[in-house]
Kinemage of the C-alpha trace (Angstrom):
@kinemage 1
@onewidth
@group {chain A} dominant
@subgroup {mainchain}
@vectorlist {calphas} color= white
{ca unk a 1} P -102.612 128.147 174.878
{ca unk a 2} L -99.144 126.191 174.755
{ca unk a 3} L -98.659 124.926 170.800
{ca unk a 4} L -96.769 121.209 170.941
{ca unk a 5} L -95.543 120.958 167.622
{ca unk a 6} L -93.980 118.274 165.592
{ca unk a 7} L -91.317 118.856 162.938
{ca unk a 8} L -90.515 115.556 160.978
{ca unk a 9} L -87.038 115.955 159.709
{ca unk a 10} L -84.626 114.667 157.442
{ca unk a 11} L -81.939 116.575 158.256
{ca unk a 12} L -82.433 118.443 154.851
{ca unk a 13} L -82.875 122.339 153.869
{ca unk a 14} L -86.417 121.725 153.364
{ca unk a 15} L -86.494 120.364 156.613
{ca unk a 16} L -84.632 123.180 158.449
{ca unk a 17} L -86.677 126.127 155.964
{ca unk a 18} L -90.094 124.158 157.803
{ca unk a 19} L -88.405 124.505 161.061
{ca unk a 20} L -87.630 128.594 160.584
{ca unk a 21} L -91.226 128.988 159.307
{ca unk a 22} L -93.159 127.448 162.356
{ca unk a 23} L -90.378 129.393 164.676
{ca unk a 24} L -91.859 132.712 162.922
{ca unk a 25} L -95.458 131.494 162.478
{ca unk a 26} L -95.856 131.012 166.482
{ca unk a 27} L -92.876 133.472 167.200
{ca unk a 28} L -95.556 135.307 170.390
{ca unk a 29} L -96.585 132.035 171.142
{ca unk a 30} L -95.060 129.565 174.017
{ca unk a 31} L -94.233 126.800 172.098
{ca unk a 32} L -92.740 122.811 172.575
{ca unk a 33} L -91.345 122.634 169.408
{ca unk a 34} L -90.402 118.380 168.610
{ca unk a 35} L -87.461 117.529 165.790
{ca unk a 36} L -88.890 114.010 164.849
{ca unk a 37} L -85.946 111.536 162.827
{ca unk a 38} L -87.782 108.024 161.738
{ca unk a 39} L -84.756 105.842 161.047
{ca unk a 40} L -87.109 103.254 159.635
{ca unk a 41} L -87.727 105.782 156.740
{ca unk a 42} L -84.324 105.443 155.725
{ca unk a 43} L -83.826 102.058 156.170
{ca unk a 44} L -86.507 99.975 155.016
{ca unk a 45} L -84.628 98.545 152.496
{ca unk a 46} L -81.479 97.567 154.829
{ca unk a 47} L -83.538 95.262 157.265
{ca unk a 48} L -81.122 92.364 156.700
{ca unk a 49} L -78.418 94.549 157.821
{ca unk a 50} L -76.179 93.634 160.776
{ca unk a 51} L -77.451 95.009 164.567
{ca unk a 52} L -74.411 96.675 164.954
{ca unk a 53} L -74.762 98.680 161.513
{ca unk a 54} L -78.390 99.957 162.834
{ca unk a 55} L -77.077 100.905 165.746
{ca unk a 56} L -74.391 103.180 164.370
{ca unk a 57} L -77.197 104.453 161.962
{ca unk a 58} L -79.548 105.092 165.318
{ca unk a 59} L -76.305 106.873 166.492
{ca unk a 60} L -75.514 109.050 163.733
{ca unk a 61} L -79.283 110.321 163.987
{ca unk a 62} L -79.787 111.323 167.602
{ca unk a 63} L -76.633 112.961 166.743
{ca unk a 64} L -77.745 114.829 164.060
{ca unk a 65} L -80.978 115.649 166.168
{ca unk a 66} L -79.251 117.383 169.447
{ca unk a 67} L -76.921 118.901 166.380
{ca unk a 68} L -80.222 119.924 165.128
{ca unk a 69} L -81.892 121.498 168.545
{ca unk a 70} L -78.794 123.434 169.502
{ca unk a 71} L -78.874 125.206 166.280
{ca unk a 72} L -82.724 126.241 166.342
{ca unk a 73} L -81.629 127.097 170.671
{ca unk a 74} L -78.587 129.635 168.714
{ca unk a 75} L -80.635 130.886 166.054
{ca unk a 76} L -84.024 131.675 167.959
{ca unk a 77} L -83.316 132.145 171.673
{ca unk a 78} L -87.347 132.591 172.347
{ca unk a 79} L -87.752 132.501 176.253
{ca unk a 80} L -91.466 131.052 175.149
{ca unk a 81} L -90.050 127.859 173.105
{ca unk a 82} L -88.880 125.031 173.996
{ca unk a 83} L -86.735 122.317 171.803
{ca unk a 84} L -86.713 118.406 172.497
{ca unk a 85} L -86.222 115.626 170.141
{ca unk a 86} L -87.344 112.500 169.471
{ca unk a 87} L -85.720 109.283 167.511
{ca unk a 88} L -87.549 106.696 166.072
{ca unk a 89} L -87.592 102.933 164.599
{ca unk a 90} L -90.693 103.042 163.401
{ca unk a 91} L -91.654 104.195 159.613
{ca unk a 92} L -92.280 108.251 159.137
{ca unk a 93} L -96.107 107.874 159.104
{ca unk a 94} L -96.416 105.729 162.281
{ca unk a 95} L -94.086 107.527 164.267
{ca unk a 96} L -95.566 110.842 163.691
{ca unk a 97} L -99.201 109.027 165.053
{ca unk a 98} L -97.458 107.980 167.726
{ca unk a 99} L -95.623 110.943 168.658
{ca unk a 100} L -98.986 113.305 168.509
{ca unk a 101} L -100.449 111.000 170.600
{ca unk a 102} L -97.539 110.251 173.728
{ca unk a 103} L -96.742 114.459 173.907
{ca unk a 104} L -100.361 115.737 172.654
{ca unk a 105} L -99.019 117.409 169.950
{ca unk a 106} L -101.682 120.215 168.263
{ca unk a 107} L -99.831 121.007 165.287
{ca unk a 108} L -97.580 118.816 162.512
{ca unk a 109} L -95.118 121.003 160.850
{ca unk a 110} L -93.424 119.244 157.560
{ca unk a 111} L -91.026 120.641 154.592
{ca unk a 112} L -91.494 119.079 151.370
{ca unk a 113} L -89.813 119.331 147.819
{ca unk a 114} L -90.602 117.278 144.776
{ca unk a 115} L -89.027 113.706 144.623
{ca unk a 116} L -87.909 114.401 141.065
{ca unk a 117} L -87.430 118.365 141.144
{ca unk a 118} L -90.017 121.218 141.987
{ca unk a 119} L -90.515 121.848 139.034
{ca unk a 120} L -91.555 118.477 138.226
{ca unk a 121} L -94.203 117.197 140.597
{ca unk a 122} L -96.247 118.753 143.583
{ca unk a 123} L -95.464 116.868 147.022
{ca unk a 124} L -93.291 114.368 147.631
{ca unk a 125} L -94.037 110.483 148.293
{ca unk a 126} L -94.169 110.588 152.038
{ca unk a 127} L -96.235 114.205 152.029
{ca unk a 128} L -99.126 112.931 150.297
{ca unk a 129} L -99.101 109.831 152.016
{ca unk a 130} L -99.381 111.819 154.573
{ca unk a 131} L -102.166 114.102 153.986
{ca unk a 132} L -103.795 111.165 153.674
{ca unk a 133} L -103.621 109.396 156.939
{ca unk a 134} L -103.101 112.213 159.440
{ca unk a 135} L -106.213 112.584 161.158
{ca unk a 136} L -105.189 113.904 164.687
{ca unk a 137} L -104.271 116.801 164.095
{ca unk a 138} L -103.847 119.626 161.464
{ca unk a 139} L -100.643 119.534 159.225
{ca unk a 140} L -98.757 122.452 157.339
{ca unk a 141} L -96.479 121.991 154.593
{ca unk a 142} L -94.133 124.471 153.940
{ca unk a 143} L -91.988 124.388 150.603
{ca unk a 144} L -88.841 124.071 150.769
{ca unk a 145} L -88.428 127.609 148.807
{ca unk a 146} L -90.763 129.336 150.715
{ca unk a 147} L -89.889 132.650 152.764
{ca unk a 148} L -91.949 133.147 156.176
{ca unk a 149} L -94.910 136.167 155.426
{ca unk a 150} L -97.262 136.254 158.186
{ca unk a 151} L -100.116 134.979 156.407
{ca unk a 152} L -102.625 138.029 156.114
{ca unk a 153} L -104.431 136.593 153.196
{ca unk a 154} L -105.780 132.472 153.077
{ca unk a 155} L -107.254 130.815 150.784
{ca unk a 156} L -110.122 128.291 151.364
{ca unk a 157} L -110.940 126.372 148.830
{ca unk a 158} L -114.503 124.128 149.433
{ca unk a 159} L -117.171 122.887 147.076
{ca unk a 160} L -120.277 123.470 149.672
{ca unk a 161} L -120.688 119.213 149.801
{ca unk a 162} L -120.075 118.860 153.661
{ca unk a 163} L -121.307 121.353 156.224
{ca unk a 164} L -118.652 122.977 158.272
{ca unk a 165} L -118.928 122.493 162.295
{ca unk a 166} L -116.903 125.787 164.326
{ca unk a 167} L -114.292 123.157 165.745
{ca unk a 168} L -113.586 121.720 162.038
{ca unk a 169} L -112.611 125.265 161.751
{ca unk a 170} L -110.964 126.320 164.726
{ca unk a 171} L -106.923 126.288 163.559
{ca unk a 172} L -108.412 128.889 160.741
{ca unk a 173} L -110.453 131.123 163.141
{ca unk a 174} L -107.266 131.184 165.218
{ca unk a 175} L -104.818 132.054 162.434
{ca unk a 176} L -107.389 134.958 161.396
{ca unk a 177} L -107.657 136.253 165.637
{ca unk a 178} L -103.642 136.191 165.772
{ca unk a 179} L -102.781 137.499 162.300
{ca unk a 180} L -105.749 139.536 161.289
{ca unk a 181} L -106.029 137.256 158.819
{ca unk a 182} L -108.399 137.604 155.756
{ca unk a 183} L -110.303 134.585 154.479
{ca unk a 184} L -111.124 133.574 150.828
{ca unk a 185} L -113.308 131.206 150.558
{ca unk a 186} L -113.216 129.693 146.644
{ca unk a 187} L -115.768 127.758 144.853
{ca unk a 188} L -114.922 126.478 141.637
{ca unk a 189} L -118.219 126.314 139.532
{ca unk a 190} L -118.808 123.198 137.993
{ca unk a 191} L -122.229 123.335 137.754
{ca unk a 192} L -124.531 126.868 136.808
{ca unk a 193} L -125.634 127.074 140.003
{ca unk a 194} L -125.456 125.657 143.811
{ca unk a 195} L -128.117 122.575 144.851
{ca unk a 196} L -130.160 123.296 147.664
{ca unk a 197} L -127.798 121.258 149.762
{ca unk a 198} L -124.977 123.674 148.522
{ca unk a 199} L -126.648 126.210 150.056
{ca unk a 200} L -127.593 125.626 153.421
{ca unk a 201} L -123.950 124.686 153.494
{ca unk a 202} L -122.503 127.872 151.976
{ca unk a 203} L -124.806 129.813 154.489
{ca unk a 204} L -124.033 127.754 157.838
{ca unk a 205} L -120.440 128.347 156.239
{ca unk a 206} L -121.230 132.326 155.987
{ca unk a 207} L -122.667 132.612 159.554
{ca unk a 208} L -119.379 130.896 161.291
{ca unk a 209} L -117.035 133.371 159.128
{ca unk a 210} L -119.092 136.793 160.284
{ca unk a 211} L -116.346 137.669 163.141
{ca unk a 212} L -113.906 137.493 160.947
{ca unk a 213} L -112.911 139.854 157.588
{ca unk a 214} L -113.894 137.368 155.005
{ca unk a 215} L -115.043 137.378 151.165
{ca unk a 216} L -116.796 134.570 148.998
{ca unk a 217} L -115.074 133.822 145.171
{ca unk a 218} L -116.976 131.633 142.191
{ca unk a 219} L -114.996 130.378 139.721
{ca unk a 220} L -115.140 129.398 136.859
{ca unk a 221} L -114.368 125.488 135.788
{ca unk a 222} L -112.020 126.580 133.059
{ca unk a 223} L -108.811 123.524 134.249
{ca unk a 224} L -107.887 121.382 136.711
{ca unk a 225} L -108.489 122.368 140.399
{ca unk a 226} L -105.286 122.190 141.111
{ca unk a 227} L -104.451 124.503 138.233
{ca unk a 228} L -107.471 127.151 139.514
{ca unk a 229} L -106.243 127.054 142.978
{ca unk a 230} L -102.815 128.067 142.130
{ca unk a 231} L -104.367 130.491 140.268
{ca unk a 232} L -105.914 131.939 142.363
{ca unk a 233} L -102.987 132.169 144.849
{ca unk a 234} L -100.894 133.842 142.352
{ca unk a 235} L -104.016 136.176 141.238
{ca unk a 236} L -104.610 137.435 144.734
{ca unk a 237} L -101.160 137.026 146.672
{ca unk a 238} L -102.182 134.687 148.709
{ca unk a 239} L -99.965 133.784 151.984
{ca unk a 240} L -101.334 130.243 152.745
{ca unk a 241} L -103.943 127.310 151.788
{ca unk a 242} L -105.970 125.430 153.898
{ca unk a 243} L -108.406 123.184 153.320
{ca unk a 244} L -110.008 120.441 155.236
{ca unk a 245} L -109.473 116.481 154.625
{ca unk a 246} L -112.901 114.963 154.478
{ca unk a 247} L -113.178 111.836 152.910
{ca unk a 248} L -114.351 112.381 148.822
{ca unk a 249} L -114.283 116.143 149.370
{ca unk a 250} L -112.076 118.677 147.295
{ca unk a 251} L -108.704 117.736 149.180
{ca unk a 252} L -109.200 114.066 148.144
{ca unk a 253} L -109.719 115.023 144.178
{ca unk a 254} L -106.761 117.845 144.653
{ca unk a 255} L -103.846 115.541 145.757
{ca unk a 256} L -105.229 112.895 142.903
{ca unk a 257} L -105.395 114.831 139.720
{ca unk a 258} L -103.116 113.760 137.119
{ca unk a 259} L -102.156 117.135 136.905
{ca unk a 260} L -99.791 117.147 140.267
{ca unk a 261} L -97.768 114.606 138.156
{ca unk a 262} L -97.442 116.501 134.956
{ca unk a 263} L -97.435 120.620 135.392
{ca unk a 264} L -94.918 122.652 136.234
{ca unk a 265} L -96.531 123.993 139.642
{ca unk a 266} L -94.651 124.317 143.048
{ca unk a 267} L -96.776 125.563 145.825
{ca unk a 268} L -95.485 128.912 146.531
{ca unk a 269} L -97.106 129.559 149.746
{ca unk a 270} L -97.559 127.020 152.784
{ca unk a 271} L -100.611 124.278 152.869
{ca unk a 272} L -102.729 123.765 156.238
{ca unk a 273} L -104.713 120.413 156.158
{ca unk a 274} L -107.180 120.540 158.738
{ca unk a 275} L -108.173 116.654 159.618
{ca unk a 276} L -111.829 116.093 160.068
């Protein structure tokens, strides 16, 4: 399989640490790798500016973006990847749809840091905008702190409301075939025990994990699920998240709790949304 993979950018550190980490994640793996710049991101708020300003703006970018590829050509000569870029007028969220669709792109790639610090809020603005209306393919977000680990250990957080189909879960099954990956699958209890619904689902969930080295973990409802999940990571060293965006499921109440807004909690480790 040849990966197609998109890398927003900003021209940032966060952006550039997200562009190492999916270098190293698919290191054995041939590889387009896409530096995406969305001008219209930057420049929403200029529209009444002069033509010949935007233009030196739409300069300064592609600029910035063959800048960009020669530097990820010097510092990972991989005879398996490939670098291309790609400017934009759109806005960040509509040229990333676009893009996956024109070059079939399998995999989103995106750094992220807190708009007002790390230590102050969860994702950034355009991140969980994004989360929320990516649906083509699955996204990972990689803080901007973060140092590549090939991701033995994954948690899967999931409340047993929707039943899992193998191809909702395919990105996982191939992270755990290429990395030996194990899977933890976490339940936070908020009620005594599962409904029978619950647990058809947790065993059609069961049944699809028995290839791979799995385990099952119930916890308890003792905070936020935000504050459990991170938890969790920190409890069990946990290399990455993943978790799939149905619509009302655990992802949906995750990115909406208060709490992202309020605690001091910076994802440590790298988040996979799966789309459904």
């Amino acid at each position: 399989m040849e990966y197609h993979v998109l890398i927003p950018t900003d021209f940032s550190d966060s952006a550039w640490n997200a562009t190492v980490y999916a270098m190293n994640l698919l290191a054995e793996e041939a590889c387009t790798f896409y530096f995406l710049n969305a001008m219209n991101a930057k420049i929403s708020a200029m529209s009444n500016m002069s033509k010949k300003f935007n233009e030196a703006m739409s300069e300064s970018a592609i600029k910035e973006l063959r800048d960009l590829k020669a530097m990820a050509e010097a510092a990972h000569p991989k005879e398996k990847h490939r670098f291309e870029i790609i400017f934009s007028s759109e806005s960040l969220n509509d040229a990333i749809a676009t893009s996956i669709k024109k070059y079939k792109l399998n995999l989103v790639v995106m750094g992220t840091k807190g708009a007002t610090g790390a230590k102050e809020v969860f994702f950034g603005s355009n991140t969980v905008g994004l989360i929320s209306k990516l649906s083509l393919c699955p996204l990972i977000i990689v803080p901007e702190d973060c140092q590549f680990k090939i991701p033995k250990q994954i948690a899967f957080p999931t409340n047993f409301i929707r039943p899992y189909r193998a191809e909702d879960l395919q990105s996982l099954f191939t992270m755990a075939q290429q990395f030996g990956t194990r899977i933890r699958v976490v339940h936070i209890q908020e009620k005594s025990r599962l409904s029978a619904e619950q647990r058809n689902h947790y065993t059609l969930l069961k049944e699809l994990l028995e290839p791979y080295e799995h385990s099952f973990h119930w916890m308890p409802n003792y905070a936020s699920k935000t504050h459990e999940i991170f938890d969790f990571i920190e409890e069990l060293e946990i290399d990455m998240l993943v978790m799939i965006n149905y619509k009302h499921s655990l992802l949906e109440r995750f990115t909406r709790e208060p709490v992202i807004k309020k605690i001091g909690y910076h994802p440590a480790v790298p988040f996979m949304v799966i789309p459904d």
